[in-house]
Steps between C-alpha positions, in 0.01 A plus 500: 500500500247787503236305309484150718263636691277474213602194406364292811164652473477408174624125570212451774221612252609273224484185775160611610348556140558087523387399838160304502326759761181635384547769247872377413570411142536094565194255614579249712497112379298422846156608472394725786233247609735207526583388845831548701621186644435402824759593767670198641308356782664640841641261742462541830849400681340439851218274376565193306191470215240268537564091504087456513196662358168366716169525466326817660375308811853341583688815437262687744612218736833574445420916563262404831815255607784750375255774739396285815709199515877568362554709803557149704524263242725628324495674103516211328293280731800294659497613854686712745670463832139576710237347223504114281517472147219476282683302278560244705182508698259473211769215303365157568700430819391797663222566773299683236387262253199583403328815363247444813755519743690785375187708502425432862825621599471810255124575620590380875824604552772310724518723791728265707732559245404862447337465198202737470167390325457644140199744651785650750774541196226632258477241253198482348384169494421580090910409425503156707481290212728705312729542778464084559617477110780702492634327783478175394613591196824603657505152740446278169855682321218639214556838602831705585524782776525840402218738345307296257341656163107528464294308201248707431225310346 
């Protein structure tokens, strides 16, 4: 018993002579320039991913709607309880059929209803189209709600 404490000692320096650190006595199989793998992707469990990837001037119409318009008509377009659907209004038997009328509503407002004019929400008059696009994207069933992807191109 009075010589295993020398024995340990020993034991860990005969395991380290064939570790693959720098100055040990083994070399790895992996060459130190090889890659590691990539980590797994990381979910996110209170967003679902993606159903759509758009083109950079619908997907700023889905940011300028997601920032100016989602407040009233609702995240994924579909109305709430004080402002009409989108979906519906821009779908063929709505009272927004055409791109010309939905942008003088959007630039004019509806302020019987209490919608204000794009100049009084701060939409920039840049994202109409895009805005128009996204929209009836979503009343045509070609695009889903939720937070789309971006194409870069």
């Amino acid at each position: 018993m009075r010589w295993s404490f020398l024995v340990l000692p020993a034991a860990i320096a005969a395991a380290s002579a064939g570790c693959s650190h720098p100055g040990g006595g083994e070399v790895s199989a992996a060459p130190s320039s090889a890659p590691s793998p990539a980590p797994p992707a990381a979910t996110d469990p209170n967003h679902s991913p993606p159903r759509d990837t758009l083109d950079a001037e619908r997907y700023n119409g889905w940011k300028q709607f997601s920032l100016h318009c989602a407040r009233c008509h609702g995240d994924n377009a579909q109305g709430t309880s004080f402002a009409p659907s989108l979906v519906a209004a821009l779908g063929p038997a709505g009272d927004v059929a055409t791109q010309d009328a939905f942008l003088a509503i959007v630039s004019q407002g509806r302020p019987d209803k209490g919608m204000p004019s794009a100049a009084t929400l701060g939409l920039d008059s840049v994202y109409f189209n895009g805005l128009y696009r996204y929209l009836k994207g979503r009343s045509n069933g070609q695009l889903h709600g939720g937070r789309p992807a971006r194409r870069d191109q």
